[in-house]
KOLLO-765569 format. One record per residue (C-alpha): x negated, y negated, z; residue number from 1. Coordinates in steps of 0.05 Angstrom, whole numbers, plus 5000, padded with zeros to 4 digits. Example, Ala and Ser with C-alpha at 12.3 -4.5 7.8 and 13.67 -1.06 7.14 Angstrom:
% KOLLO-765569
<rec><xx>4754</xx><yy>5090</yy><zz>5156</zz><i>1</i></rec>
<rec><xx>4727</xx><yy>5021</yy><zz>5143</zz><i>2</i></rec>
% end
This chain:
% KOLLO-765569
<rec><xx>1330</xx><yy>6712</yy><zz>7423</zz><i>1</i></rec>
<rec><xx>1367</xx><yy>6760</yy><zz>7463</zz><i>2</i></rec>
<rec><xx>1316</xx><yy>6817</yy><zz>7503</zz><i>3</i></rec>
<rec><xx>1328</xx><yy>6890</yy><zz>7474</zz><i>4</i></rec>
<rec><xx>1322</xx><yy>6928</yy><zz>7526</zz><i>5</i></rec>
<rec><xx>1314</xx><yy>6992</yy><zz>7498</zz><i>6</i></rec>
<rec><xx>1254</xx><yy>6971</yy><zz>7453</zz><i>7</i></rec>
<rec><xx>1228</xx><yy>6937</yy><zz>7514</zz><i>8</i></rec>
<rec><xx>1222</xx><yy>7009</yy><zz>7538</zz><i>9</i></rec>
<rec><xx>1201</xx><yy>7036</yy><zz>7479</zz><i>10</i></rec>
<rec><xx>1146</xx><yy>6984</yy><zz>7486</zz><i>11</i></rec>
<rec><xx>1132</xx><yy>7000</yy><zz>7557</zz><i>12</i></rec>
<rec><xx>1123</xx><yy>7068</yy><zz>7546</zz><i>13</i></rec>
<rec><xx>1063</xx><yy>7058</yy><zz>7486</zz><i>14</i></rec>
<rec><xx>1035</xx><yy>7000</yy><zz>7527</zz><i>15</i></rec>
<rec><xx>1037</xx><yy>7065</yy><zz>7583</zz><i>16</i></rec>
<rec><xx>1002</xx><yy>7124</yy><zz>7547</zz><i>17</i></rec>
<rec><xx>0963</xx><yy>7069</yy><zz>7490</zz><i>18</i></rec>
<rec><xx>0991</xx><yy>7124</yy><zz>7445</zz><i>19</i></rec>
<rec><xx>1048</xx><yy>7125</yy><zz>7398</zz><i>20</i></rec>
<rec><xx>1054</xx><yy>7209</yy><zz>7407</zz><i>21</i></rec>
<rec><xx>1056</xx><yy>7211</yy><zz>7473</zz><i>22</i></rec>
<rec><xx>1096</xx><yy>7158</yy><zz>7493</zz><i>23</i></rec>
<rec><xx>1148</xx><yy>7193</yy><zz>7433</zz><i>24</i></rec>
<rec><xx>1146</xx><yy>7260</yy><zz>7469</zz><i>25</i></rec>
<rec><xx>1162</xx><yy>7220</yy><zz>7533</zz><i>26</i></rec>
<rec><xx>1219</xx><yy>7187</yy><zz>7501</zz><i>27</i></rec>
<rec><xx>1243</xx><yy>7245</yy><zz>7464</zz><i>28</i></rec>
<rec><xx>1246</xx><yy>7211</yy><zz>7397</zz><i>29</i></rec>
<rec><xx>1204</xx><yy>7222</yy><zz>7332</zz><i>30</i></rec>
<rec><xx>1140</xx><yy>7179</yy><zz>7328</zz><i>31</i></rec>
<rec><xx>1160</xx><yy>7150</yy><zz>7264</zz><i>32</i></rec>
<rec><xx>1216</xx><yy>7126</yy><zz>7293</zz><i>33</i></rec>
<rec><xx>1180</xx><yy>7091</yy><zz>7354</zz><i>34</i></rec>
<rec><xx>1138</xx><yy>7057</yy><zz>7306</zz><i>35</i></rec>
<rec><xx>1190</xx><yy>7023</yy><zz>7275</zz><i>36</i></rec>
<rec><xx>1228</xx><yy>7009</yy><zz>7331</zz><i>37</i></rec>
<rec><xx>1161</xx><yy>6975</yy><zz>7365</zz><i>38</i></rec>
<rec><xx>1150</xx><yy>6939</yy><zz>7298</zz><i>39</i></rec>
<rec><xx>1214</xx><yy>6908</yy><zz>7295</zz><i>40</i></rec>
<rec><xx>1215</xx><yy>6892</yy><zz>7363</zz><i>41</i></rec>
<rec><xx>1149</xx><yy>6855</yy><zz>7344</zz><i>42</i></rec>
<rec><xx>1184</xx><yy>6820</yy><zz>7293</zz><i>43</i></rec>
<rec><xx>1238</xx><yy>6793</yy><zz>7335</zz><i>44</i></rec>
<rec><xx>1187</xx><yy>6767</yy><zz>7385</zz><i>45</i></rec>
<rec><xx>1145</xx><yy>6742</yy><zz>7323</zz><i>46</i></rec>
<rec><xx>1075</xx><yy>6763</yy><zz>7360</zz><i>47</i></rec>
<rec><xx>1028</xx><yy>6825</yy><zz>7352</zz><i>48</i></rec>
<rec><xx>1032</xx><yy>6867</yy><zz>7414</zz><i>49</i></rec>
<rec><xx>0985</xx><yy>6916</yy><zz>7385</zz><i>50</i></rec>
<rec><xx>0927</xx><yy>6925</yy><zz>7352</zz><i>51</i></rec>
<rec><xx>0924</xx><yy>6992</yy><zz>7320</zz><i>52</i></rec>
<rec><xx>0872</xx><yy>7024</yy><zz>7287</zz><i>53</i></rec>
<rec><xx>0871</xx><yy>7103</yy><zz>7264</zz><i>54</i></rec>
<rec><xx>0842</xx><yy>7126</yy><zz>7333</zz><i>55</i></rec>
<rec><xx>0860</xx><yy>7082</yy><zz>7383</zz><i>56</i></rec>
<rec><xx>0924</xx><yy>7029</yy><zz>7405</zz><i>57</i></rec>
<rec><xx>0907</xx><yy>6968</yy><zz>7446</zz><i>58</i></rec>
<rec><xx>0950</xx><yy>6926</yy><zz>7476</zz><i>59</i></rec>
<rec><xx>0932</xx><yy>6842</yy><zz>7454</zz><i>60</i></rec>
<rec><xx>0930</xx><yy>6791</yy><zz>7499</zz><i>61</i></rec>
<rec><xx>1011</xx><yy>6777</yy><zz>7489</zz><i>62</i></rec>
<rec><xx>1020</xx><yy>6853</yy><zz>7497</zz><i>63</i></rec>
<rec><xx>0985</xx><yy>6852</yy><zz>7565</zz><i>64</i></rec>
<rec><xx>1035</xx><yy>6801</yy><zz>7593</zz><i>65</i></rec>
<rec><xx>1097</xx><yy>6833</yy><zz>7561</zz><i>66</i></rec>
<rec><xx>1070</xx><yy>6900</yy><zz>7603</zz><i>67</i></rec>
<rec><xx>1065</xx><yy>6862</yy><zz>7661</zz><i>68</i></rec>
<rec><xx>1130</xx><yy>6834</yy><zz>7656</zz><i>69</i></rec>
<rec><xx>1169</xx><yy>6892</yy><zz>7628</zz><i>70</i></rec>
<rec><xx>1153</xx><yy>6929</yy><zz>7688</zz><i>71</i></rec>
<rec><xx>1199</xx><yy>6880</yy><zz>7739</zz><i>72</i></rec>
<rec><xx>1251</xx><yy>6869</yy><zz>7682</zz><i>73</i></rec>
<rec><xx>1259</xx><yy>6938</yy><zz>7669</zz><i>74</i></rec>
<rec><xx>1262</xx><yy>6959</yy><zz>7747</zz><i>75</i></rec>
<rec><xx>1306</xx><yy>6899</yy><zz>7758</zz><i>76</i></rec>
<rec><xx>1354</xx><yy>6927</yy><zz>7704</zz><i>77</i></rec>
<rec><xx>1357</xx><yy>6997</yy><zz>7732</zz><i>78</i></rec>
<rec><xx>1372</xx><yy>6965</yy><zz>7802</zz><i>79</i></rec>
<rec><xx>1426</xx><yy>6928</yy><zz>7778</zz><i>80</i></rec>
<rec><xx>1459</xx><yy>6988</yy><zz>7739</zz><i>81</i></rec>
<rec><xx>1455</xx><yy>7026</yy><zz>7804</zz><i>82</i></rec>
<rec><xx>1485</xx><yy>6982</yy><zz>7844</zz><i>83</i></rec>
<rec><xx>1540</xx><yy>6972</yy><zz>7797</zz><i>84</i></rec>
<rec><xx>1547</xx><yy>7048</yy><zz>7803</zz><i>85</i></rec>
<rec><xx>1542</xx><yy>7039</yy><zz>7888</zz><i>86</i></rec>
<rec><xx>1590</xx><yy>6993</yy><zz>7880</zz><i>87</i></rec>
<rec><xx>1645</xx><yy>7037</yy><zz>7846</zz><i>88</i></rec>
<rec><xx>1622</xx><yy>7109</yy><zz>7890</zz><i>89</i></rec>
<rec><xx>1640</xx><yy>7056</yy><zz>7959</zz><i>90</i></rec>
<rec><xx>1555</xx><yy>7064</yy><zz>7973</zz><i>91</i></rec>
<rec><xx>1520</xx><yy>7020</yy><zz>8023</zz><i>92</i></rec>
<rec><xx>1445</xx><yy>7017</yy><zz>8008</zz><i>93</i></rec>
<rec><xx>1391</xx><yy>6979</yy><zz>8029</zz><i>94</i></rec>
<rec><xx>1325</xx><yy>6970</yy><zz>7992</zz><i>95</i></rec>
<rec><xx>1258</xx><yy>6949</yy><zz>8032</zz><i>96</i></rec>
<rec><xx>1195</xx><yy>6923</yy><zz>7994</zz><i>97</i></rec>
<rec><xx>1133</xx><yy>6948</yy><zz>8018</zz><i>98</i></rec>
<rec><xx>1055</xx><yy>6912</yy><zz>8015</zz><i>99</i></rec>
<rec><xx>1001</xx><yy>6967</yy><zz>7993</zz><i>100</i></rec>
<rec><xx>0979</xx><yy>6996</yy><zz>8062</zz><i>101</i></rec>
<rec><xx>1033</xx><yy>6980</yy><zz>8103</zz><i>102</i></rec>
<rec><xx>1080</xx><yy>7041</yy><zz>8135</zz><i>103</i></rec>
<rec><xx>1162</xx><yy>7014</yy><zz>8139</zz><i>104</i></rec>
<rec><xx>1181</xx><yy>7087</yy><zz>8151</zz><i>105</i></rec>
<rec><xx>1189</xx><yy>7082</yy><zz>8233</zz><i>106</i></rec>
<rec><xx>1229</xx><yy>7022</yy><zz>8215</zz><i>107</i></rec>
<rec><xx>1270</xx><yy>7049</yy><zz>8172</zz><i>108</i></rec>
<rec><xx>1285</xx><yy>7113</yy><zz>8219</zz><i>109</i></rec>
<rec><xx>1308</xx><yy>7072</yy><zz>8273</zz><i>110</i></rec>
<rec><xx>1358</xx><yy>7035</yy><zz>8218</zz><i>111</i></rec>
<rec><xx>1382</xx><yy>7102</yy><zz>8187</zz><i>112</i></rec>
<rec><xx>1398</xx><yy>7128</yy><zz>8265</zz><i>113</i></rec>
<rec><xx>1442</xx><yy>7069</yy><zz>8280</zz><i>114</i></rec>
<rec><xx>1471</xx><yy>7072</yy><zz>8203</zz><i>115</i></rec>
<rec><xx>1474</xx><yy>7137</yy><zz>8176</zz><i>116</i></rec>
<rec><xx>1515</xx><yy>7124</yy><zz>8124</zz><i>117</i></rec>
<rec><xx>1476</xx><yy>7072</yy><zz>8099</zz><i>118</i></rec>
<rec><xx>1426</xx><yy>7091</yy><zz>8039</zz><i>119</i></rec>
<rec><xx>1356</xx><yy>7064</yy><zz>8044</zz><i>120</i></rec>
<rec><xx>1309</xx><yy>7068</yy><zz>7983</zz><i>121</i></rec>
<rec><xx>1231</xx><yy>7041</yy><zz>7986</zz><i>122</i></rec>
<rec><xx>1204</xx><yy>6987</yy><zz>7927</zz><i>123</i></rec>
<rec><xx>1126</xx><yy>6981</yy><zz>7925</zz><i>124</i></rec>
<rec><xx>1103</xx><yy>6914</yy><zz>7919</zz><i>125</i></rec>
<rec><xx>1052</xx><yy>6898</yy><zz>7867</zz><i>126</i></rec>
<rec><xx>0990</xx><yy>6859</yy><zz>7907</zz><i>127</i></rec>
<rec><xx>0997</xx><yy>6802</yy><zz>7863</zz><i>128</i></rec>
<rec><xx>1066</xx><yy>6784</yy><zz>7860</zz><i>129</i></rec>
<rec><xx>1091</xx><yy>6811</yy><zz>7923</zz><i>130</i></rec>
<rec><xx>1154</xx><yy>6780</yy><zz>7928</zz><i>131</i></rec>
<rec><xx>1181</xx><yy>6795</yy><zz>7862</zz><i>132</i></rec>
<rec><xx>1225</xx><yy>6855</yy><zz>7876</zz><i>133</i></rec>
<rec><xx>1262</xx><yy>6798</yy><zz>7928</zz><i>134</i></rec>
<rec><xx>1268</xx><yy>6753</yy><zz>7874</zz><i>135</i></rec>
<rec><xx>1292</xx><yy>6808</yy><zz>7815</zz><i>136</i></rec>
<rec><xx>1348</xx><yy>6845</yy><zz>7864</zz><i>137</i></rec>
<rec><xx>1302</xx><yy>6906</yy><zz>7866</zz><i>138</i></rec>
<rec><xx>1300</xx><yy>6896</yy><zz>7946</zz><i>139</i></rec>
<rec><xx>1341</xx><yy>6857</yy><zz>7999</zz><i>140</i></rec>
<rec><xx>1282</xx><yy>6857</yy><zz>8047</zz><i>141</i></rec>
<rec><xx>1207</xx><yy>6866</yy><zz>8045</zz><i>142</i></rec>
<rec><xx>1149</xx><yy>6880</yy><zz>8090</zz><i>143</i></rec>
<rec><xx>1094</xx><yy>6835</yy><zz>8068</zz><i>144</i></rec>
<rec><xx>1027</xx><yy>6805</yy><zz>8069</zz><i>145</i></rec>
<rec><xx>1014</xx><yy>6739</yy><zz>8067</zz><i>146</i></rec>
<rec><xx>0999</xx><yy>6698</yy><zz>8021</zz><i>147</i></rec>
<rec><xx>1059</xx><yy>6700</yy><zz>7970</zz><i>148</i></rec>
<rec><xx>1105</xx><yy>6642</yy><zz>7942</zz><i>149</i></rec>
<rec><xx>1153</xx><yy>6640</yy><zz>8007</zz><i>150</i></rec>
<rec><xx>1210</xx><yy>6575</yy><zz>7967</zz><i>151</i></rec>
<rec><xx>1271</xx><yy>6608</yy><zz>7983</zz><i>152</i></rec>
<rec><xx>1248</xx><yy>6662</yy><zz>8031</zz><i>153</i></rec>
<rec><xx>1261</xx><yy>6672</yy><zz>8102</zz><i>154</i></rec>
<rec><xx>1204</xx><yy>6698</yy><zz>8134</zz><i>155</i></rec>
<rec><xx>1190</xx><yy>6732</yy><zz>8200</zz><i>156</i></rec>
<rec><xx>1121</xx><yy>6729</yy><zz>8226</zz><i>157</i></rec>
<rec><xx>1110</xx><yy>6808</yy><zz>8245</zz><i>158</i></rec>
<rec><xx>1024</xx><yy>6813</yy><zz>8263</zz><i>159</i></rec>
<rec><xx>0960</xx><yy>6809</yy><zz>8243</zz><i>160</i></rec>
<rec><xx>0911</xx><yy>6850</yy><zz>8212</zz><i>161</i></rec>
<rec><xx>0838</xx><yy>6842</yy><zz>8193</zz><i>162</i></rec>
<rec><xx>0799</xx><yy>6844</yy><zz>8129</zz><i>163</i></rec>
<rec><xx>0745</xx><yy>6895</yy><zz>8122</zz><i>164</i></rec>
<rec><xx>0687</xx><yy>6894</yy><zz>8060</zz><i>165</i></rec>
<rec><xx>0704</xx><yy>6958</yy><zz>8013</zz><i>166</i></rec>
<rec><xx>0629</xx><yy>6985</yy><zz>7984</zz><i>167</i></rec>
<rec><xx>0604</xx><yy>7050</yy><zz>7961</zz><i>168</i></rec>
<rec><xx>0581</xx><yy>7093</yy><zz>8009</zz><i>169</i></rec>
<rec><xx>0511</xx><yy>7091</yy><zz>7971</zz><i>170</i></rec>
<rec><xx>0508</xx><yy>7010</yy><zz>7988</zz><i>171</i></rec>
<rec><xx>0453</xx><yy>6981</yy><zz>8026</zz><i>172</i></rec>
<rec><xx>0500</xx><yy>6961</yy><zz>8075</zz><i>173</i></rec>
<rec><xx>0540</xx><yy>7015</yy><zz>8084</zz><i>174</i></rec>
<rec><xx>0514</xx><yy>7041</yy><zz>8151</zz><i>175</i></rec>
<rec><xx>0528</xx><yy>6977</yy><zz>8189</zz><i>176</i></rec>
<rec><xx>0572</xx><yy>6972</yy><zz>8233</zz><i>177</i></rec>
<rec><xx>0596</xx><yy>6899</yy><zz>8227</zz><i>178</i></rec>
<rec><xx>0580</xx><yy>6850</yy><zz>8175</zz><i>179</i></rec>
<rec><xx>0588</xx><yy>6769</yy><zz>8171</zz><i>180</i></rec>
<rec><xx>0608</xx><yy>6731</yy><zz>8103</zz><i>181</i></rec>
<rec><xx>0548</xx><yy>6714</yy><zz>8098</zz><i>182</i></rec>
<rec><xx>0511</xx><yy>6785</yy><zz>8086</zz><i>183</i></rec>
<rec><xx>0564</xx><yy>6781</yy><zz>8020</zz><i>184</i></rec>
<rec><xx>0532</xx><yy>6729</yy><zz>7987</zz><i>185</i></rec>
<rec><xx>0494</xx><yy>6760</yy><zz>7942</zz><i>186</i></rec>
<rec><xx>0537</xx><yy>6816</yy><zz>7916</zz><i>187</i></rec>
<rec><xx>0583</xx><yy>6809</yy><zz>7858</zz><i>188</i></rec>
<rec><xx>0652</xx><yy>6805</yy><zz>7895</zz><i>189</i></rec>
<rec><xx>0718</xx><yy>6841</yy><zz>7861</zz><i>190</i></rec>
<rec><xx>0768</xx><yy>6783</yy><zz>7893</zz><i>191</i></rec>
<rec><xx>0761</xx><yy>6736</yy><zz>7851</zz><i>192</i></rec>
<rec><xx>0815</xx><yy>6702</yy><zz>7810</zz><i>193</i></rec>
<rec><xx>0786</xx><yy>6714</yy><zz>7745</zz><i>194</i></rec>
<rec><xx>0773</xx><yy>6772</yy><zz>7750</zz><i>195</i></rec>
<rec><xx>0837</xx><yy>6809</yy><zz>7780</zz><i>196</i></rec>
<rec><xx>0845</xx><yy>6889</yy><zz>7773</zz><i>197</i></rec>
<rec><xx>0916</xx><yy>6917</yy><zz>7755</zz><i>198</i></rec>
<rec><xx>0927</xx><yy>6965</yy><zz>7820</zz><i>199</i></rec>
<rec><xx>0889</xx><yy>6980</yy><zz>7879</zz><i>200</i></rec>
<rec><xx>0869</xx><yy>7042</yy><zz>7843</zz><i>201</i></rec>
<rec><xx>0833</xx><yy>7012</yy><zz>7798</zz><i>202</i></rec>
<rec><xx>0797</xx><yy>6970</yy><zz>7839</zz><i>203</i></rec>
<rec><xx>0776</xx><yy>7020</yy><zz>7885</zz><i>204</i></rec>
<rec><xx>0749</xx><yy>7060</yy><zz>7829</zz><i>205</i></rec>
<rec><xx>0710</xx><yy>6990</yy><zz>7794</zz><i>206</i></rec>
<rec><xx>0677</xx><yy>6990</yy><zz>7884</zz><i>207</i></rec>
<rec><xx>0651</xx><yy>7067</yy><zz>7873</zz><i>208</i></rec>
<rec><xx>0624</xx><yy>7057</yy><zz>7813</zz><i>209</i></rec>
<rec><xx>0582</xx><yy>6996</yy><zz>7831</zz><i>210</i></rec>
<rec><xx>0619</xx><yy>6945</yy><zz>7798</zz><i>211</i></rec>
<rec><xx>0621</xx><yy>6898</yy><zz>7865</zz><i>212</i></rec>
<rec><xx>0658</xx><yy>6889</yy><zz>7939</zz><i>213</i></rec>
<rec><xx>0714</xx><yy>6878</yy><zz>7958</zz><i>214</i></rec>
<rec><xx>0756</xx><yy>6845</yy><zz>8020</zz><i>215</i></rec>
<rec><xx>0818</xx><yy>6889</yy><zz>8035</zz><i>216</i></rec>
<rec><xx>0863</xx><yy>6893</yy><zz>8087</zz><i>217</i></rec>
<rec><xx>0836</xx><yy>6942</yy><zz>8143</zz><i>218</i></rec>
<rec><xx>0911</xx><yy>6982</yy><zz>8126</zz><i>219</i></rec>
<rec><xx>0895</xx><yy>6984</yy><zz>8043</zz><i>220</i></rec>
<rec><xx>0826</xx><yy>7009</yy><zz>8058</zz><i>221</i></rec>
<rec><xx>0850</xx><yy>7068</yy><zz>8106</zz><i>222</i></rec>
<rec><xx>0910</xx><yy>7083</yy><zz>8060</zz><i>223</i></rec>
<rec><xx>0860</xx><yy>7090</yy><zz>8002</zz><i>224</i></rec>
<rec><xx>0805</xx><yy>7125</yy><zz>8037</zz><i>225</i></rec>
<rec><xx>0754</xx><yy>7171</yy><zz>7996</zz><i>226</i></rec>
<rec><xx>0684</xx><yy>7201</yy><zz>8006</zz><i>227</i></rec>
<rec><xx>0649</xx><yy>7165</yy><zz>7964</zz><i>228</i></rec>
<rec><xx>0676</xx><yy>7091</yy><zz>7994</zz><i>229</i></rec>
<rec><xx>0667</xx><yy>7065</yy><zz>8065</zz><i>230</i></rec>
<rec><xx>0698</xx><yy>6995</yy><zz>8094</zz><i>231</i></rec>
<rec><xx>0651</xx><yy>6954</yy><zz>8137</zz><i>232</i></rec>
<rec><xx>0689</xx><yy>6898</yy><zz>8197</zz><i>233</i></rec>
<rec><xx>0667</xx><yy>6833</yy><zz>8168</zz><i>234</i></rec>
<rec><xx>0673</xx><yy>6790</yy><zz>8238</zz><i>235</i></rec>
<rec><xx>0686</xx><yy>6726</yy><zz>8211</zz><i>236</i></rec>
<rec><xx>0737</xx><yy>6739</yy><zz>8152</zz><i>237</i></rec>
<rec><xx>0806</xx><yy>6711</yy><zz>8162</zz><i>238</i></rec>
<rec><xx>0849</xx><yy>6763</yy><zz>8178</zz><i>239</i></rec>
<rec><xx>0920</xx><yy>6771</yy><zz>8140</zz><i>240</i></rec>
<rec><xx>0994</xx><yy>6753</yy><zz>8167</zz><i>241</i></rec>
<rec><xx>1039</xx><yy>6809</yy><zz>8159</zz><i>242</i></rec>
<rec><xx>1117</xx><yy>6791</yy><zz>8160</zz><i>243</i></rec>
<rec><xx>1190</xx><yy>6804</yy><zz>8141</zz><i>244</i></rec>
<rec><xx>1219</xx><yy>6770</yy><zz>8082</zz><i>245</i></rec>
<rec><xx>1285</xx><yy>6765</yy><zz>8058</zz><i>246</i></rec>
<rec><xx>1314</xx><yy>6713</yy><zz>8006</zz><i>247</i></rec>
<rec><xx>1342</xx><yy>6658</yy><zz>8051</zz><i>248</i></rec>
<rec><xx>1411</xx><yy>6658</yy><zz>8022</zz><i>249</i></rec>
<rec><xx>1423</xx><yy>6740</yy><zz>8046</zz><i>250</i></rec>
<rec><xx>1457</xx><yy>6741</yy><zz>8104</zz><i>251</i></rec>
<rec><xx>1497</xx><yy>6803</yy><zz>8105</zz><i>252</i></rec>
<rec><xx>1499</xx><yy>6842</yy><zz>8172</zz><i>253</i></rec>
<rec><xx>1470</xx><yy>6903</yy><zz>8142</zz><i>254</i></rec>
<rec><xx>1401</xx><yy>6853</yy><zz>8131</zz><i>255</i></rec>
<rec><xx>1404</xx><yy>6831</yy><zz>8197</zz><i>256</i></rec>
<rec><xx>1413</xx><yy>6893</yy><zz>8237</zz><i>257</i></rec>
<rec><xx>1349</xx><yy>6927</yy><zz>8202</zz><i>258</i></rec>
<rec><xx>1310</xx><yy>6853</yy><zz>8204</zz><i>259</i></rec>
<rec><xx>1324</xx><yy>6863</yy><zz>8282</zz><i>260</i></rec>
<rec><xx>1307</xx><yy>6930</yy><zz>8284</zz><i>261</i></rec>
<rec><xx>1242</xx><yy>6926</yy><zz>8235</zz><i>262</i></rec>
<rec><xx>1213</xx><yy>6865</yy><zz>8281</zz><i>263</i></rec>
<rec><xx>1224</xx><yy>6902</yy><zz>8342</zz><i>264</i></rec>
<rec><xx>1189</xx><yy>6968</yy><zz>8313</zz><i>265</i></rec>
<rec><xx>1138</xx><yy>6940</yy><zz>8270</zz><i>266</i></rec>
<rec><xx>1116</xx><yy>6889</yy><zz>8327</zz><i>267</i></rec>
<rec><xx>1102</xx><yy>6950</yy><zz>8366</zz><i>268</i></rec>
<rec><xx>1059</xx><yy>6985</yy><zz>8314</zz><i>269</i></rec>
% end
């Protein structure tokens, strides 16, 4: 079957709010109407994407991973109207992906000074699949953190940060000043495979409320810095790779002029 985009939206936007009003109001169509467009579109994909009772709308297990994947699909679909419309209007733009925590402005400044014309937009990176806005043509160049599925990248090795244990600031070992792994052991940790958050938010807000630890990039952990949190230097964590990546086929000279330019001012960040 052929995607419909539009109900993919209309989808995304209930899957958003969990509520068939609000996510009407958002859309600026009648809720009836979003109901039957979200039921067909169930139809066509013959699985239940919600379960709906009179107070409440829950996505199922199939609706989790349609959200998950409308989100690339649908920004991969605006990207590529926009550059149709760059495209006709003569527009040179380049789009950098970003890791959570890590700053591409200074880069970017130095690009835009020596190619003013040039547009440059910014793509967050989702933790967990940080290479997909490469891969969907949302971004022609991204600053990243190791590990990520590199086939077909080019990457350029940019520094080093290290990884610091997240905790409440009521923790029992929140007024060290350095931990090892070992002090970890016993606490419920938030890293684990199974049991993986969908943003930094709300993993941040699962560590304040006591629900575990985490390991986080010293960056991530100053970027999302609040009272009630404090992040601890665990001395013998690996520390993370941070690099450029671009898809290894790219190799216009508008991607290598900023690669040059991001290595030199990122290195000396």
């Amino acid at each position: 079957m052929d995607l419909d985009l539009r109900k993919l939206r209309y989808f995304a936007a209930v899957a958003e709010h969990r509520h068939f009003g609000r996510a009407a109001e958002q859309l600026f169509i009648t809720q009836p109407v979003l109901s039957r467009q979200v039921r067909s579109f169930e139809q066509e994909l013959g699985c239940a994407l919600f379960v709906r009772t009179t107070r409440s709308v829950e996505l199922t297990a199939a609706g989790k991973q349609l959200h998950e994947e409308a989100q690339g699909i649908l920004a991969a679909a605006a990207a590529a109207v926009r550059r149709v419309h760059d495209v006709d209007r003569g527009v040179q733009r380049l789009s950098v992906a970003f890791s959570p925590g890590l700053y591409v402005a200074d880069a970017i400044r130095a690009f835009a000074a020596l190619h003013p014309k040039v547009e440059t937009d910014v793509v967050p990176a989702r933790w967990w699949e940080q290479d997909a806005p490469l891969r969907d043509g949302r971004a022609q160049i991204g600053y990243l953190r190791r590990p990520f599925d590199e086939a077909g990248l080019r990457v350029v090795p940019i520094g080093h940060e290290p990884r610091v244990a997240c905790m409440p600031a009521t923790h029992p070992l929140a007024h060290r000043d350095e931990l090892v792994s070992a002090d970890l052991a016993d606490g419920p940790m938030l890293d684990s495979p199974t049991r993986r958050t969908a943003s930094l938010e709300e993993k941040f807000e699962l560590i304040a409320s006591g629900r575990g630890i985490a390991l986080v990039p010293l960056s991530v952990a100053r970027s999302y810095s609040r009272p009630d949190l404090v992040h601890v230097p665990v001395t013998d964590a690996p520390g993370v790779e941070t690099c450029l990546v671009v898809r290894a086929e790219r190799q216009e000279k508008l991607l290598r002029d900023f690669e040059e330019i991001a290595v030199a001012t990122l290195r000396g960040t």
